[in-house]
C-alpha positions in Angstrom: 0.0 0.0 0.0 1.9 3.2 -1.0 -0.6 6.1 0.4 -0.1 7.0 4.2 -1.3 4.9 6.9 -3.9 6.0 9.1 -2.2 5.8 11.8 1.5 7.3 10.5 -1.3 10.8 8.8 -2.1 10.9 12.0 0.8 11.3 13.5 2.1 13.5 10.9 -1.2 15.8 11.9 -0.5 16.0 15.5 3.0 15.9 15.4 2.8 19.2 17.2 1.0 18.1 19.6 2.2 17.3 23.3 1.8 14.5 25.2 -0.2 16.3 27.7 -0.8 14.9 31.2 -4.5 14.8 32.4 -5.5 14.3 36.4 -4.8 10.9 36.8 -7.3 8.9 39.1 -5.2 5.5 39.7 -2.1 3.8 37.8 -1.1 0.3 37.2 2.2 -1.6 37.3 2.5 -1.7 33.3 2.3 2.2 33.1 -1.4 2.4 32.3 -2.8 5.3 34.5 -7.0 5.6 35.2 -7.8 9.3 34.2 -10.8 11.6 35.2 -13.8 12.4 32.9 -16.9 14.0 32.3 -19.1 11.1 32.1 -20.0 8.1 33.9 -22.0 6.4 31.1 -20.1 3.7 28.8 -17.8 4.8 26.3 -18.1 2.3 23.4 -15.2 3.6 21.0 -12.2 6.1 20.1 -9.8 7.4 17.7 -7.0 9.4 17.3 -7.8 12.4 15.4 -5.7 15.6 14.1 -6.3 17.4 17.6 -6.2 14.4 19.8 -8.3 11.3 21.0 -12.2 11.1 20.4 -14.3 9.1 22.2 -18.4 8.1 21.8 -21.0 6.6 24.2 -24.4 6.4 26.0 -26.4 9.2 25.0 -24.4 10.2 22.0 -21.9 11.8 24.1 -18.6 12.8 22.3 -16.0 13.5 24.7 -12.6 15.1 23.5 -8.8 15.0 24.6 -7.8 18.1 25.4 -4.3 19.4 27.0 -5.2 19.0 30.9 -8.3 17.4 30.3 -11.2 15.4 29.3 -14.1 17.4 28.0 -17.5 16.4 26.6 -17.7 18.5 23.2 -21.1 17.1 22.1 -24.3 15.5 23.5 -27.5 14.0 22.2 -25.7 12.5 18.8 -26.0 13.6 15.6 -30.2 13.8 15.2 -29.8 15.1 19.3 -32.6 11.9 20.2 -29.4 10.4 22.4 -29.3 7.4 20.9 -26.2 5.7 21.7 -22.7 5.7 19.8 -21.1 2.5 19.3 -18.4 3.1 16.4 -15.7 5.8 15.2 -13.2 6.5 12.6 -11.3 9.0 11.1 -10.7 10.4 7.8 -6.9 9.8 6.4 -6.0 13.2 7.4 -7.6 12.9 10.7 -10.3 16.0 10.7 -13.3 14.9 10.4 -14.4 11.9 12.6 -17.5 9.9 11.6 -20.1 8.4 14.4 -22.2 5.7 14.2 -24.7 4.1 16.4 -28.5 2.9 17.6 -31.4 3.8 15.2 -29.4 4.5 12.4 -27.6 7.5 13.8 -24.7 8.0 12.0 -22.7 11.7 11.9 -19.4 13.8 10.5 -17.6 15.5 13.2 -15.2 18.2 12.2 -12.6 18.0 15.1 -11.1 21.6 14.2 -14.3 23.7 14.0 -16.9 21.4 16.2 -19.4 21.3 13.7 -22.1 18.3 13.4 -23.5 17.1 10.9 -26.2 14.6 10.5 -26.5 11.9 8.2 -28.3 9.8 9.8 -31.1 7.0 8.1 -29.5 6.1 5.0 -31.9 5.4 2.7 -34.4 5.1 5.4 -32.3 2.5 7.7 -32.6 2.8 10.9 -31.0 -0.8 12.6 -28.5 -0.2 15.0 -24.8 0.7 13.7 -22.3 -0.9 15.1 -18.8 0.6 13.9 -17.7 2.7 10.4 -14.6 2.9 8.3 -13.8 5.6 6.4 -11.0 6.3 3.9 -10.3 9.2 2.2 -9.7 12.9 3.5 -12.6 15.0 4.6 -15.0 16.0 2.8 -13.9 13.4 0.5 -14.2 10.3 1.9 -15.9 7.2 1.3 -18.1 5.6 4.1 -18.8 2.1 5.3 -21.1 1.5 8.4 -21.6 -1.9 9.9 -25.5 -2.7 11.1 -27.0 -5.4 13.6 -28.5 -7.3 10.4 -25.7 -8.0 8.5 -25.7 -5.0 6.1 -23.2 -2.7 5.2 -24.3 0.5 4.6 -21.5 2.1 2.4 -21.0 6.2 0.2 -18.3 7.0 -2.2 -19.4 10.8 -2.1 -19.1 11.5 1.9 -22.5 10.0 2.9 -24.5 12.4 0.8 -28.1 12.0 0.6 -29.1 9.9 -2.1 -25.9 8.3 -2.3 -26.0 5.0 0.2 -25.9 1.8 -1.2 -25.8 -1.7 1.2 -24.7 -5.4 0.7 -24.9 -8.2 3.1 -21.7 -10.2 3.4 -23.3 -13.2 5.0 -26.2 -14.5 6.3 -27.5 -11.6 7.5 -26.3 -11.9 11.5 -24.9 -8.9 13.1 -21.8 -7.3 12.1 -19.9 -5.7 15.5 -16.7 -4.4 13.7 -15.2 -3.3 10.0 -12.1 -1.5 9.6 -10.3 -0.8 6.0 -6.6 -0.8 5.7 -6.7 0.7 1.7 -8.6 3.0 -0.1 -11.8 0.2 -0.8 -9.7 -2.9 0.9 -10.5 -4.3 4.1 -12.8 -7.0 6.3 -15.1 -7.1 8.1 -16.5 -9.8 10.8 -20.0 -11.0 12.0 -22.0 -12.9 15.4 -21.3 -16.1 13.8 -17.7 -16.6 13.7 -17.2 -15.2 9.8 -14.3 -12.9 8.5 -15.4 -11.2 5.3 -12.7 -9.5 2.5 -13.5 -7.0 0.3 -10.8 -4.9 -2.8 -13.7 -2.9 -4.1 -15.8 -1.6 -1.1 -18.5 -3.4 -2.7 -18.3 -7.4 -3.0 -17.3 -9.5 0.2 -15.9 -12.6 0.5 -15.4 -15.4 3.2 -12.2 -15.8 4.5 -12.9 -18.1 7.4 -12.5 -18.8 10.4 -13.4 -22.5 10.8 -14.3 -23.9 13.6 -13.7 -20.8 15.4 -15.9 -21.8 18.7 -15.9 -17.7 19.8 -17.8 -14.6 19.2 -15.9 -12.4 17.5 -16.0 -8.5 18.8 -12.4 -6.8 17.8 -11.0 -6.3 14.5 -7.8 -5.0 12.7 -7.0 -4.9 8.9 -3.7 -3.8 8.2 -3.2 -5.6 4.6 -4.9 -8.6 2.8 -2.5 -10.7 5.3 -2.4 -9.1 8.0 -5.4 -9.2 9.8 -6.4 -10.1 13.7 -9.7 -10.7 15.2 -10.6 -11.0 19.0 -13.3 -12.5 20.7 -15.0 -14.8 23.4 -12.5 -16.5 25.7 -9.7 -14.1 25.4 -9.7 -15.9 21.6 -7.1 -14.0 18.9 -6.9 -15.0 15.8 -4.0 -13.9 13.3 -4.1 -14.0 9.6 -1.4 -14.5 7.0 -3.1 -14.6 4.2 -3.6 -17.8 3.9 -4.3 -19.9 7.3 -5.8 -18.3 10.6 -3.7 -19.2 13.7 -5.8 -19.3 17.2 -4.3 -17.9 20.3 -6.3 -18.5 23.7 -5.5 -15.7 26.2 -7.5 -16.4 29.6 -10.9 -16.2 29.7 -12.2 -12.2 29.3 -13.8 -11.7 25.9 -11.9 -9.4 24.3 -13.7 -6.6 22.8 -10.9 -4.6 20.7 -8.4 -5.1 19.3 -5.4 -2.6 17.7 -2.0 -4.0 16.4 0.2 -2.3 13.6 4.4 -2.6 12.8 4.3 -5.1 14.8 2.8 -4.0 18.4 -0.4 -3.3 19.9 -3.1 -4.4 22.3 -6.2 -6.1 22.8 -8.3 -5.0 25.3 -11.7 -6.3 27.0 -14.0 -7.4 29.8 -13.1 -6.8 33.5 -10.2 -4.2 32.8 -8.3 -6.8 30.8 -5.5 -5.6 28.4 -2.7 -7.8 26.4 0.1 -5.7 25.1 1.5 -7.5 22.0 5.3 -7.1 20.7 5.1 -8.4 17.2 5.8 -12.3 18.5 3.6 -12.2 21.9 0.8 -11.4 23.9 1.6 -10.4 27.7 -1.2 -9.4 29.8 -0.5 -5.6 31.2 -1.6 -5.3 34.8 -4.4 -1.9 34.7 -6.2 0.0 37.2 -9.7 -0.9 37.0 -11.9 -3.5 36.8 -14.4 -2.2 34.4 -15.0 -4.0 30.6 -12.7 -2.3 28.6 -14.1 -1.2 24.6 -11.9 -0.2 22.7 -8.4 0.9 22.0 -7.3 3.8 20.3 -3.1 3.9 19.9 -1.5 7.4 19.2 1.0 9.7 20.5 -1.1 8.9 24.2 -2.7 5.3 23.8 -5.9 5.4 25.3 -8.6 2.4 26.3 -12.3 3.4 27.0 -15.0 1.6 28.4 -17.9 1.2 31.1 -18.2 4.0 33.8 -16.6 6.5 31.4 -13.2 4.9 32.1 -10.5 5.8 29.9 -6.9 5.1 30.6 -3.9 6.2 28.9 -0.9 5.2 28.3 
């Protein structure tokens, strides 16, 4: 892949930026620290954008990084009903950040001006989305949103009205995460144990797992063979491109997942978080006991979850 990677734009954005300290509530052997927010409602997912970390959650809360603080920088969503947020992502250039989440609620955030905008109902849809990709740069991007029937929801012009189209992978169960690592590549996986490929944004195709014997919640597409799902059981499963190889953590289901060059995490129920080096999980010691969401890896790493937790790293 020769354009940027999402998460080296980002860095390139915010290089400027300075790993500012926030009031710390608690901190953990492995350097995570428990930080204090705004909310005490679950937050269900982040991302690193060109100012700093976003987070969404119960009641459409958007909740922002700033330099000495948490600070909620939105409520009620994009249609301002409060229906929940459950996924993010971020243009290439990290600007604008698209939301997604229960009765079709799906919005464009412009992280440098704080301006909304709604585009939610796609077509009339209005199942629960459960996370987005986007590629692209803002205002320019193209769109994928992942619904609890088995559709994708996808927009080559931004989301425009009138501009929505949808397939359905599989069978037609859930779909909890999709992430894209090229301009229309990526995968996507469902409630019933199925990893789905895709080189045009358009057409899907099965790429396992067999026999998998977890639900799948977490997933990260860095190439066509380098992808990693998590799941039920503390379950990770690594692909090369052409054979899925299991790893069995513990027993938390992991809920997020996050690896690229080699290192990341995977993070999940009970306050559980595996740090991985490029050959090996290890289980990082953390100071809370709340189910963990999703990890969003920058400059600051940052878990959310339940309670409005967040930690950073």
């Amino acid at each position: 892949m020769t354009r940027l990677t999402r998460r080296s734009a980002l860095q390139l954005a915010g290089a400027s930026l300075a790993a500012a300290t926030v009031p710390a509530v608690a901190a953990g052997e492995d350097g995570w620290t428990a930080v204090e927010t705004p909310v005490d409602s679950t937050l269900h997912d982040a991302a690193d954008t060109a100012t700093d970390v976003h987070a969404v959650g119960d009641g459409g809360v958007l909740v922002e990084r700033r330099a000495d603080r948490w600070e909620v920088v939105h409520r009620g969503g994009p249609t301002g009903n409060g229906n929940d947020l459950f996924g993010a992502a971020v243009t290439d250039d990290g600007k604008r950040l698209w939301i997604v989440g229960a009765s079709g609620a799906i919005g464009e955030y412009d992280v440098t001006t704080g301006n909304l905008v709604d585009r939610s109902a796609p077509n009339d849809f209005t199942a629960n989305f459960n996370d987005v990709a986007v590629t692209g740069p803002a205002g320019d991007a193209d769109v994928y949103v992942a619904d609890d029937s088995g559709s994708i929801h996808y927009s080559f012009e931004n989301g425009a009205e009138g501009t929505w189209e949808y397939a359905v992978p599989g069978s037609g169960s859930g779909l909890p995460a999709i992430e894209f690592h090229g301009a229309r590549s990526g995968h996507a996986v469902d409630t019933d144990g199925r990893v789905y490929a895709t080189d045009d944004g358009v057409t899907w195709e099965p790429i396992g797992i067999e026999d998998a014997n977890a639900t799948f919640y977490g997933l990260d597409s860095d190439a066509p063979d380098d992808v990693t799902v998590s799941g039920g059981n503390a379950t990770v499963h690594e692909y090369d491109g052409s054979q899925w190889v299991p790893e069995s953590l513990g027993d938390a289901d992991l809920l997020d997942v996050d690896t690229d060059h080699g290192e990341g995490y995977a993070v999940g129920g009970g306050g559980t978080t595996f740090e991985y080096d490029g050959g090996d999980w290890t289980r990082n010691q953390t100071p809370t006991g709340e189910n963990l969401q999703a990890i969003a890896r920058g400059d600051v790493d940052v878990a959310v979850g339940a309670g409005g937790t967040v930690l950073e790293r």
